[in-house]
Backbone bond lengths (Angstrom), bond angles and torsions (degrees), N, CA, C in turn:
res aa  C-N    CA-C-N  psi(-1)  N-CA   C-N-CA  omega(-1)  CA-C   N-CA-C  phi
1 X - - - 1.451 - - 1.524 108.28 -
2 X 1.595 99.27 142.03 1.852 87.17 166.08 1.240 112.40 -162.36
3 X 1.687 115.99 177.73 1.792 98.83 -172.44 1.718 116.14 -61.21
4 X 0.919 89.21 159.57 1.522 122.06 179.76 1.633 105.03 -56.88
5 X 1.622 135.22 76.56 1.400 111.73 -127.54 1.558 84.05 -93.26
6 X 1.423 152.15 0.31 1.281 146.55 168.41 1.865 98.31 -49.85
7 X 1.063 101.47 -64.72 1.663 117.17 175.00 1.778 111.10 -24.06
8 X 1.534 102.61 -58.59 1.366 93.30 -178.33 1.970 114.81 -110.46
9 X 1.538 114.48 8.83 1.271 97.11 -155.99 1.554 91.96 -128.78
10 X 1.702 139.47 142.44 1.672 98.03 -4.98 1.539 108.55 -89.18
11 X 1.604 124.32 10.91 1.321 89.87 -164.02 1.405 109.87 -105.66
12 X 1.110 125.88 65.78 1.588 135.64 166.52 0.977 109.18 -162.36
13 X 1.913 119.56 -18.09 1.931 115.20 -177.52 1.903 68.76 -134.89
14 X 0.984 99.49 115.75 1.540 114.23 164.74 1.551 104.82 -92.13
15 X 1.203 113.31 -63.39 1.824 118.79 159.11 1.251 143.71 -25.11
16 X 1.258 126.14 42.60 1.732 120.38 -171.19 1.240 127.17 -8.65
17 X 1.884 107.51 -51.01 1.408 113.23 173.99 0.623 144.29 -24.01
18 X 1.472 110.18 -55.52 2.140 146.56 -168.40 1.353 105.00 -41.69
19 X 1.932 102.48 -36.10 1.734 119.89 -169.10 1.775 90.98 -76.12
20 X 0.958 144.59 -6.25 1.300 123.76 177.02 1.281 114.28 -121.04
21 X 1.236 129.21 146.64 1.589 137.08 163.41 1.587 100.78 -75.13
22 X 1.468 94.25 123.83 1.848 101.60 165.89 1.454 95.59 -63.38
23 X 1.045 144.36 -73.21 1.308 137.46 177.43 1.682 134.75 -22.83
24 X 1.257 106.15 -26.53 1.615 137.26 162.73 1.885 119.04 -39.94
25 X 1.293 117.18 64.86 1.492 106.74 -157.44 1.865 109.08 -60.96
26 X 1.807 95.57 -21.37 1.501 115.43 -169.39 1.783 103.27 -72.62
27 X 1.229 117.94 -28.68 1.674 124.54 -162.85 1.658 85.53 -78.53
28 X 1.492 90.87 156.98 1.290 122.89 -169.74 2.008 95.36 -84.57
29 X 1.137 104.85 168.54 1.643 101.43 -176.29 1.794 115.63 -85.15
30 X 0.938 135.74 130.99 1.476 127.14 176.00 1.117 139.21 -38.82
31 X 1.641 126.46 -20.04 1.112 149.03 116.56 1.574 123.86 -7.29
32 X 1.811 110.22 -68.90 1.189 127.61 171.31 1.414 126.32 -67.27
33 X 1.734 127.41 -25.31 0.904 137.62 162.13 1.112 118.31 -46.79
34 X 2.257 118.00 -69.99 1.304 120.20 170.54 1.131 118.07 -26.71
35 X 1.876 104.05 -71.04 1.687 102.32 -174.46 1.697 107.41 -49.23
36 X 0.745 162.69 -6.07 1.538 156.72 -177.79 1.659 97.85 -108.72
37 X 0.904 112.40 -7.18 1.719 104.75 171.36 1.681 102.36 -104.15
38 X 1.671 107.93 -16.19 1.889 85.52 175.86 1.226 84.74 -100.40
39 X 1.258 144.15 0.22 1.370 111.33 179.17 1.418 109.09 -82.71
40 X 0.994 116.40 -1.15 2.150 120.63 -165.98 1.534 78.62 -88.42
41 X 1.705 119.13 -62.52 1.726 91.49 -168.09 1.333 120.55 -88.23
42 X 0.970 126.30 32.00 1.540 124.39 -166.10 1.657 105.60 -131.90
43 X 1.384 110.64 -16.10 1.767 124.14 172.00 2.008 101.04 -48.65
44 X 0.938 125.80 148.15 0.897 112.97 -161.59 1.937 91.59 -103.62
45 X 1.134 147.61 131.56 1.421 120.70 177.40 1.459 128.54 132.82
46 X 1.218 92.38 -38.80 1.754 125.45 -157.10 1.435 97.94 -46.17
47 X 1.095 140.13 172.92 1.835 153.41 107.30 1.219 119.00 -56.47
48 X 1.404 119.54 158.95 1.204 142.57 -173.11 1.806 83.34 -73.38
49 X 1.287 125.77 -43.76 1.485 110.10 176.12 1.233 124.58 -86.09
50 X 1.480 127.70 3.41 1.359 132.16 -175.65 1.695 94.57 -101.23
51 X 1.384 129.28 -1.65 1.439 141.58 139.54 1.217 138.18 -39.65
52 X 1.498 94.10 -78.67 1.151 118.74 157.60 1.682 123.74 -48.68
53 X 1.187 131.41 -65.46 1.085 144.93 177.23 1.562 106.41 -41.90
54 X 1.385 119.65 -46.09 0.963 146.48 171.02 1.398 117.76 -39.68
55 X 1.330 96.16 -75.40 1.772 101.86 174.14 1.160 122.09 -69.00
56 X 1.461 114.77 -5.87 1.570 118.00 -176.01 1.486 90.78 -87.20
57 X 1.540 128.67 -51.98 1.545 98.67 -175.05 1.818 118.16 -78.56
58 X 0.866 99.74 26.59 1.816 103.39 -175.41 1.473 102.05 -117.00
59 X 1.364 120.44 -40.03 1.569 120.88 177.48 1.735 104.56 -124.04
60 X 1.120 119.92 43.20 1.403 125.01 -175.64 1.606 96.93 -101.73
61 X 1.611 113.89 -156.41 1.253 118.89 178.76 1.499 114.36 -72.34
62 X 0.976 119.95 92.04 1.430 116.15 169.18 1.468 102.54 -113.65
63 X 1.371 131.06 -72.99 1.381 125.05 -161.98 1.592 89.59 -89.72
64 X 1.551 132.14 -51.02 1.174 118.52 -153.80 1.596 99.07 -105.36
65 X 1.467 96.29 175.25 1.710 104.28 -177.70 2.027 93.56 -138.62
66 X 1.342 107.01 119.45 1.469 107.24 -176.66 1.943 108.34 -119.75
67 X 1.444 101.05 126.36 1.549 107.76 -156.13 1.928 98.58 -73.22
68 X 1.321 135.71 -61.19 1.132 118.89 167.64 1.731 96.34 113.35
69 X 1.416 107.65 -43.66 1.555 101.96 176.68 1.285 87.83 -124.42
70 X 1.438 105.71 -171.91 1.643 120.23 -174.01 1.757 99.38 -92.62
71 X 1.100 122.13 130.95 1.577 129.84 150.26 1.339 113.97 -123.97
72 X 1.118 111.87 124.71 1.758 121.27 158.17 1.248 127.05 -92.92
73 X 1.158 130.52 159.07 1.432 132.52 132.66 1.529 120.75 -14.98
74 X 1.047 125.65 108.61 1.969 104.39 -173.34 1.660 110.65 -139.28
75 X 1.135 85.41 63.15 1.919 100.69 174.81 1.612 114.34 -37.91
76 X 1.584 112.02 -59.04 1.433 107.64 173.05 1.480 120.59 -47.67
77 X 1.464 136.38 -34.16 1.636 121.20 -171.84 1.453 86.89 -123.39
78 X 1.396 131.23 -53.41 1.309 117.20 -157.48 1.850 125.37 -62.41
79 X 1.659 89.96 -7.20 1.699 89.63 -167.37 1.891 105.79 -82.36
80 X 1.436 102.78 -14.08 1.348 110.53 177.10 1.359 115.10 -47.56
81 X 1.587 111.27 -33.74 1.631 120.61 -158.15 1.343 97.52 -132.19
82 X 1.565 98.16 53.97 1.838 114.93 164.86 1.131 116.85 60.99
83 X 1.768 120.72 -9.10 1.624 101.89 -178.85 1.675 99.11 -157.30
84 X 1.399 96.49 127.93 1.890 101.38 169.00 1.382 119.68 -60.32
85 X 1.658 111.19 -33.37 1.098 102.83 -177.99 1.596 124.82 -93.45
86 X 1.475 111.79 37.61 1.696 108.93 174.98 1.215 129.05 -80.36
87 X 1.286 104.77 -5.68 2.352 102.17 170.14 1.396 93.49 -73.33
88 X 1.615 140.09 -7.20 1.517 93.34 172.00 1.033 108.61 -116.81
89 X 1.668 138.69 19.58 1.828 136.81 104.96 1.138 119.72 15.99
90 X 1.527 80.78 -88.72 1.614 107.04 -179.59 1.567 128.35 -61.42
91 X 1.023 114.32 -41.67 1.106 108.83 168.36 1.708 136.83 -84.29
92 X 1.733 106.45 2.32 1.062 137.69 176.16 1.924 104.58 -63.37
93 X 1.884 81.07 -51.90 1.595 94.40 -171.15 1.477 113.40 -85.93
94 X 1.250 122.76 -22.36 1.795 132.86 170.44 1.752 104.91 -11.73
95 X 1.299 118.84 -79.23 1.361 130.39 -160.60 1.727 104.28 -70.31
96 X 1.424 124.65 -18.20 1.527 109.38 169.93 1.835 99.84 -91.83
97 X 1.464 110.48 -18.10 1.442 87.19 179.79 1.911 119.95 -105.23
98 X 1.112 91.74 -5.62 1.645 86.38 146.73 1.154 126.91 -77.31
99 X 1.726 126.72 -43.33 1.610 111.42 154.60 1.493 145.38 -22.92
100 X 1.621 75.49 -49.54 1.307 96.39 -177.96 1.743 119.87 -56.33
101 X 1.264 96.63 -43.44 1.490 119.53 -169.95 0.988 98.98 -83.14
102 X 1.692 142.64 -15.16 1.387 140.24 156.81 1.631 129.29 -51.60
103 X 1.994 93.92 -42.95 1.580 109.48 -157.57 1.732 79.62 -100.83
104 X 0.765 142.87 -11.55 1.613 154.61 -170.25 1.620 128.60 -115.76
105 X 1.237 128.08 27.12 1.182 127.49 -166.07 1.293 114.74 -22.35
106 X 1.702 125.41 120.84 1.651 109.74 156.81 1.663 87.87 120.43
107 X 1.295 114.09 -23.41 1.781 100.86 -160.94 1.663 118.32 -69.71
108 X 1.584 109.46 -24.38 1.443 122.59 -164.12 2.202 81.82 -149.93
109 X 1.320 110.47 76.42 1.285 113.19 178.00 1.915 127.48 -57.41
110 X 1.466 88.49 -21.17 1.737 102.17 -179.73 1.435 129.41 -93.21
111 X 2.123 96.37 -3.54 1.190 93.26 -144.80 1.762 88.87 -104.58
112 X 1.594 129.02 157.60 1.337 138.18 -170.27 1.374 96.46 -50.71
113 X 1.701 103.36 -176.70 1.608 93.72 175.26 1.516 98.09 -125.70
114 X 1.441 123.32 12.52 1.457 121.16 174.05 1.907 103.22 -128.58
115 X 1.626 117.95 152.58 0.822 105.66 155.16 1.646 161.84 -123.32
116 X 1.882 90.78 72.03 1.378 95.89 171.09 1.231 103.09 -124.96
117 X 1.786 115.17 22.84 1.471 96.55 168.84 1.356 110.34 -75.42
118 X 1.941 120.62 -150.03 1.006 153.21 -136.19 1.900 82.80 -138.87
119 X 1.421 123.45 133.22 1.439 137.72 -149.29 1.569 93.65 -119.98
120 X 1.228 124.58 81.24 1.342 99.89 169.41 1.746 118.97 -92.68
121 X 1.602 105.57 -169.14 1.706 113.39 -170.15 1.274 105.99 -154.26
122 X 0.940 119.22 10.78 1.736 115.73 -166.92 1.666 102.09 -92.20
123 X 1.417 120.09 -26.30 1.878 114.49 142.35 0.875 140.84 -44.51
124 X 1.764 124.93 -43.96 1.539 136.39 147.52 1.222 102.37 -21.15
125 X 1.091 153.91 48.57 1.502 139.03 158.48 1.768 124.60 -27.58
126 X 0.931 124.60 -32.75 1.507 136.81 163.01 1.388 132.71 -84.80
127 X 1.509 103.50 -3.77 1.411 102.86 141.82 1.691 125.13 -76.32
128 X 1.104 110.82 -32.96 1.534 113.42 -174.27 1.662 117.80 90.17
129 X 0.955 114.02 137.56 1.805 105.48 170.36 1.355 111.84 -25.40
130 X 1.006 122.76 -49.64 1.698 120.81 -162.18 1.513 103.45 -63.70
131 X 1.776 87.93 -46.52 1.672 93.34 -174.96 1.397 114.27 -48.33
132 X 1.893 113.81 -70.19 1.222 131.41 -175.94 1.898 115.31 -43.16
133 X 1.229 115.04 -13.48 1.146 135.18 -160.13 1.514 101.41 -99.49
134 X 1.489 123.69 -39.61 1.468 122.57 -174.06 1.301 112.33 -89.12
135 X 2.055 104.30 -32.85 1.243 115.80 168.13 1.912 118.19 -44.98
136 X 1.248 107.56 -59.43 1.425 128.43 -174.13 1.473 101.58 -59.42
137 X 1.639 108.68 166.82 1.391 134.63 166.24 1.829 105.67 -51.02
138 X 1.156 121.46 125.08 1.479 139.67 154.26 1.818 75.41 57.51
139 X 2.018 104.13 -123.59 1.004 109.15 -150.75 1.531 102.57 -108.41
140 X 1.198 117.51 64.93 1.654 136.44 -146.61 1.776 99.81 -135.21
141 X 1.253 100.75 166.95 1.260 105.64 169.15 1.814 114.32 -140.57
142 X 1.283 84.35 34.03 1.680 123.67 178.40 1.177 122.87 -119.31
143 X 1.386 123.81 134.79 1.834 118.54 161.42 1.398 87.44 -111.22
144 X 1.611 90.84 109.52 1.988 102.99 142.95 0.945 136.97 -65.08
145 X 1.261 132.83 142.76 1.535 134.41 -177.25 1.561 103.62 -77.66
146 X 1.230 132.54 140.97 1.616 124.28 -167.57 1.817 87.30 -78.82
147 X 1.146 107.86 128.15 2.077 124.36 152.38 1.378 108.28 -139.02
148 X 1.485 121.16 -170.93 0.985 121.62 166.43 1.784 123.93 -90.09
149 X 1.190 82.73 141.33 1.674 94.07 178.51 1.959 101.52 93.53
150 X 1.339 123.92 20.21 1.709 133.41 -173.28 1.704 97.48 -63.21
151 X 1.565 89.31 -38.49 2.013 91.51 -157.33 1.452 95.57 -55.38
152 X 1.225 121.59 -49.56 1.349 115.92 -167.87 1.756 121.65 -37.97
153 X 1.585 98.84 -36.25 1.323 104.60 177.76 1.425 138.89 -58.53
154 X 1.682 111.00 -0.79 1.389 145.66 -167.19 1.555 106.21 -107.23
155 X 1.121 113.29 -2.21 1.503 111.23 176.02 1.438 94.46 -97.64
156 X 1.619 119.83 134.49 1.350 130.00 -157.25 1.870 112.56 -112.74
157 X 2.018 80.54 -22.58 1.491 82.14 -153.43 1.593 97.27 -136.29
158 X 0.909 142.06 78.98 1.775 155.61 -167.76 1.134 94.06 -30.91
159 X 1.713 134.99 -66.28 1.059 143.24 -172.60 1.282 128.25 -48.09
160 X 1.447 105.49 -16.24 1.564 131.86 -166.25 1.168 121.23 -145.71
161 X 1.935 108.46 32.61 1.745 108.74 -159.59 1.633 104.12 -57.31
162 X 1.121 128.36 -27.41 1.715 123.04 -162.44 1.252 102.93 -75.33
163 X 1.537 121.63 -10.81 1.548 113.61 -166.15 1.631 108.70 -92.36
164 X 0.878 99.43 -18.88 1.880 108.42 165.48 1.264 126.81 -121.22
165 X 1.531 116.37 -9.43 1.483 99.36 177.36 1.275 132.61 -86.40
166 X 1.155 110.10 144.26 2.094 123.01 -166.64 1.572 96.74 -95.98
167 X 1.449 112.70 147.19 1.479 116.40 161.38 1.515 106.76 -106.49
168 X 1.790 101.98 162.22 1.431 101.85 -161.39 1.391 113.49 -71.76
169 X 1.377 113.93 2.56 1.343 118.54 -172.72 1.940 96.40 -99.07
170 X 1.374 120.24 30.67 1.143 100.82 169.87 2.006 88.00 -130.17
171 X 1.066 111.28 2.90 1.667 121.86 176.53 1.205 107.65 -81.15
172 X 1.461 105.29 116.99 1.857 116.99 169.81 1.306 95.58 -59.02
173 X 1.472 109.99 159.98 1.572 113.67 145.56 1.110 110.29 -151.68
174 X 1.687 134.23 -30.13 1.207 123.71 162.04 1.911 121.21 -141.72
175 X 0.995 128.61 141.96 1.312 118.89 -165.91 1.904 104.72 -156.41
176 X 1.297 89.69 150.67 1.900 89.94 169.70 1.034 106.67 -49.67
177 X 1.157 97.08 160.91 1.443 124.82 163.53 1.869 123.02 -80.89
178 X 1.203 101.46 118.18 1.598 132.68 -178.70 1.368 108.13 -111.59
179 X 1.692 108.05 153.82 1.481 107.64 170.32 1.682 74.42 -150.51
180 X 1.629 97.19 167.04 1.503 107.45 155.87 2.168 97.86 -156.69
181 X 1.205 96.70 172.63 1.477 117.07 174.70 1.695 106.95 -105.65
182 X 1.133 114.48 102.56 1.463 110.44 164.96 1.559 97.26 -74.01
183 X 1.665 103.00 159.21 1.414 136.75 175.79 1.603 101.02 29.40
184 X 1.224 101.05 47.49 1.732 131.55 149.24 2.099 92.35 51.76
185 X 1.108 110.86 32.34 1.643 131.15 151.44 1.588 121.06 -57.95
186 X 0.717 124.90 130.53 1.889 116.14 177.43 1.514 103.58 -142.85
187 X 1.376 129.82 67.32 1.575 131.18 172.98 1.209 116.26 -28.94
188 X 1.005 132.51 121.45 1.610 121.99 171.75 1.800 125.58 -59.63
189 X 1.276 87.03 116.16 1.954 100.00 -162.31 0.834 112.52 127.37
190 X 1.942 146.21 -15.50 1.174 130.68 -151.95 1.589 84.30 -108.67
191 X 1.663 105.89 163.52 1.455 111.93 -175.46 1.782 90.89 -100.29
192 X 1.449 90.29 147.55 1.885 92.49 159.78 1.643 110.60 -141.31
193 X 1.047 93.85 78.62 1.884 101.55 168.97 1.404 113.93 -160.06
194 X 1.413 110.64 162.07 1.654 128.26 169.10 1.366 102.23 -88.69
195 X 1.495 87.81 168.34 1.665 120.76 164.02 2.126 108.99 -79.53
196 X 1.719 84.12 -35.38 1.401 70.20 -170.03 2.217 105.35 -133.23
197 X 0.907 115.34 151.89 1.429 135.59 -156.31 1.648 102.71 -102.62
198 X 1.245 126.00 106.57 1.413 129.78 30.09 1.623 116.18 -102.55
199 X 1.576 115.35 30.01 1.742 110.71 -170.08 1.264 110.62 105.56
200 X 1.565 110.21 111.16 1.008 115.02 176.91 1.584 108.21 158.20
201 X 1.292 133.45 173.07 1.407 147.76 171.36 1.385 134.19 -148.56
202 X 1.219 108.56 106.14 1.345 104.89 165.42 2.017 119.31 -42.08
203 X 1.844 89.51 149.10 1.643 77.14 -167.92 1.854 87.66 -151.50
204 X 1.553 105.34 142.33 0.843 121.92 -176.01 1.468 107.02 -107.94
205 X 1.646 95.55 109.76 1.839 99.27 179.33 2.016 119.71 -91.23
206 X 1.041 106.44 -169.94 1.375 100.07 -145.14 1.825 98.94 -78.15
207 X 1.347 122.62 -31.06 1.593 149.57 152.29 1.413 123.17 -47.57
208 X 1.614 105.53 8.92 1.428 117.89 172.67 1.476 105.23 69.63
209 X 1.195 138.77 -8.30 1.465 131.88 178.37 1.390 115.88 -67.69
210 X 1.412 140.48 120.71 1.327 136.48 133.03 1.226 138.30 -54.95
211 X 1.754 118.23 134.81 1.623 99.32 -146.67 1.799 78.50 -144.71
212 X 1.420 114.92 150.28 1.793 96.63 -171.79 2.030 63.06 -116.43
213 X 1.786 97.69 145.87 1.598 108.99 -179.32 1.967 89.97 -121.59
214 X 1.329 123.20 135.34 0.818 137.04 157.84 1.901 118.54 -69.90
215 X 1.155 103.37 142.22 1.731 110.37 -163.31 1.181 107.73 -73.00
216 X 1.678 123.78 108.80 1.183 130.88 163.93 1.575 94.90 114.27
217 X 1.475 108.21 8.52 1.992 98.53 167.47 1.271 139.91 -119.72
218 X 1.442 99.62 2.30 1.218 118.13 155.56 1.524 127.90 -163.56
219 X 1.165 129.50 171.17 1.682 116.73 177.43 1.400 84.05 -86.70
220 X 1.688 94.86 169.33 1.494 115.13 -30.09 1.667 132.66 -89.41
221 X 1.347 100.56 47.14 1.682 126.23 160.29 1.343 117.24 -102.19
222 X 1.609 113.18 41.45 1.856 107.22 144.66 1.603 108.54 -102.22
223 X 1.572 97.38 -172.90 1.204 103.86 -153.61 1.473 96.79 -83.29
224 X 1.872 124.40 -20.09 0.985 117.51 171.35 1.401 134.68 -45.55
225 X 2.046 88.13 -61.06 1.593 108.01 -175.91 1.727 94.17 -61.92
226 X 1.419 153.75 -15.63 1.195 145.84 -137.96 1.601 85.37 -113.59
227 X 0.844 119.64 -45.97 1.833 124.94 165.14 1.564 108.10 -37.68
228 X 0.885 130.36 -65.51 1.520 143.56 -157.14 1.511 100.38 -91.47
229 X 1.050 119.64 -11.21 1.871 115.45 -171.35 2.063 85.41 -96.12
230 X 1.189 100.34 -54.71 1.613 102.62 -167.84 1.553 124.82 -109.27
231 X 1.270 95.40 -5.40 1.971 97.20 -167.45 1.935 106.42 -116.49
232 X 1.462 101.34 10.12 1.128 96.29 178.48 1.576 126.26 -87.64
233 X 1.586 138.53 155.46 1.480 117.54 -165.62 1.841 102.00 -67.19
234 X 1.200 126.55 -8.52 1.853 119.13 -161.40 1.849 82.93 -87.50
235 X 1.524 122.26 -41.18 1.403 108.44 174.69 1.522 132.64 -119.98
236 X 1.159 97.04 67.04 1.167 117.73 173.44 1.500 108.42 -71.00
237 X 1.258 131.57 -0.09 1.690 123.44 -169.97 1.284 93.35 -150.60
238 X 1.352 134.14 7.48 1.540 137.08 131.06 1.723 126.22 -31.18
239 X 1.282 102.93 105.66 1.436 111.66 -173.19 1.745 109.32 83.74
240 X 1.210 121.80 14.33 1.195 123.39 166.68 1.637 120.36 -106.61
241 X 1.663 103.28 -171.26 1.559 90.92 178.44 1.880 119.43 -91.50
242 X 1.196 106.88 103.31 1.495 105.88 -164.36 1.754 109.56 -73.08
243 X 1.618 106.34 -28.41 1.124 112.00 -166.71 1.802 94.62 -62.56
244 X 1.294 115.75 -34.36 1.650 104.67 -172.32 1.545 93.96 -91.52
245 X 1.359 138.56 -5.93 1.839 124.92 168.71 1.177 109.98 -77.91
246 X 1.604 125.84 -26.16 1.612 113.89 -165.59 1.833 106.09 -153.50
247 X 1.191 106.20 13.67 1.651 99.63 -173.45 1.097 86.88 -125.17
248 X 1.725 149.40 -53.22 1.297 112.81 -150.29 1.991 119.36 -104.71
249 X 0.659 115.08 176.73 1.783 105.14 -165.55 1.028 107.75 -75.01
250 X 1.619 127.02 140.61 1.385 113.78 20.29 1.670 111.69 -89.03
251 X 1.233 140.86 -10.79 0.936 127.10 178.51 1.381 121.26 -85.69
252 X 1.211 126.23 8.07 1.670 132.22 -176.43 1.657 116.49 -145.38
253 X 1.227 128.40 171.28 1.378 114.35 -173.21 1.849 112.99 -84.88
254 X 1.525 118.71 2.16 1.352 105.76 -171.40 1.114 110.98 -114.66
């Protein structure tokens, strides 16, 4: 997943680069990027969505992976269903399944119909509390959209705000791109490598701090959360070259 790069590019990321990790052996060269950014406006033909589409595989997820709602670590509900790290699963998949439920009326009945709302689960009835609970932000049965002032929304219990509340400096929001193979599996298509050697990712938390996390020492750099960022079937072409999977011809307009 990644920002919405119309949103910030060029007039807030004037820089193409910024979108790539020098460290990135898989990213295309910066050089090659530009040229693929005049070719989006200079195609003679295009749509306002053959633009768009466009810049999403040229400044989309290639080096980085950006979460969009809050996921934590969530030992209390998520460890029930084999893994602490499943809010960022879920929230990986949020923005194809609200689409979905856009072009599909009825498919995901609870879920918003745009995506920068607020993700709730407490309709899922067949997940169960626990479920709706691992699904959601921290100890929520909600995925928040990351803004300012979100952490607050993690305090559960007024009476007891210190016993749940997170600071924003413990909130992912954007980080390289990782994959891993649980129970030493490797599907054919899934990527398994870093940006950076010997394992690991720099990660941008919600408090503006950059923090480089070594692989397997903290979320969301275990091998779990590293499963679900890169080894899942929706991103299988996560951290790859998208502009040659879906932008250039015959399958795209350039």
């Amino acid at each position: 997943m990644a920002i919405s790069p119309t949103w910030i590019y060029p007039e807030y990321l004037s820089d193409s680069a910024v979108y790539i990790c020098p460290s990135d052996s898989a990213a295309v060269s910066p050089s090659e990027t530009r040229d693929r950014l005049r070719k989006i406006y200079s195609t003679p033909g295009v749509t306002p969505k053959d633009i768009y589409d466009g810049l999403l595989c040229v400044l989309g997820p290639t080096s980085y992976a950006y979460t969009g709602w809050v996921a934590l670590r969530d030992i209390a509900y998520c460890t029930h269903f084999g893994c602490p790290d499943g809010e960022i699963n879920v929230i990986m998949q949020a923005p194809s399944a609200i689409v979905t439920n856009v072009l599909s009326p009825g498919t995901w009945p609870g879920l918003p119909d745009n995506t920068d709302a607020d993700v709730p689960w407490s309709w899922f009835t067949a997940l169960g509390d626990a479920g709706q609970k691992c699904w959601g932000s921290g100890p929520t049965s909600t995925s928040y959209r990351l803004r300012e002032g979100i952490e607050r929304f993690m305090i559960t219990d007024i009476n007891n705000a210190a016993g749940s509340a997170i600071a924003q400096s413990e909130v992912p929001v954007m980080f390289d791109m990782v994959s891993s193979s649980l129970n030493g599996a490797q599907p054919e298509g899934n990527m398994a490598r870093f940006n950076h050697i010997p394992g690991g990712m720099n990660c941008l938390f919600m408090d503006g701090h950059v923090e480089f996390l070594r692989y397997g020492t903290r979320f969301p750099c275990s091998p779990e959360a590293a499963s679900y960022i890169g080894n899942r079937y929706a991103y299988f072409y996560q951290g790859e070259d998208l502009w040659l999977q879906y932008a250039v011809r015959p399958n795209g307009p350039f």
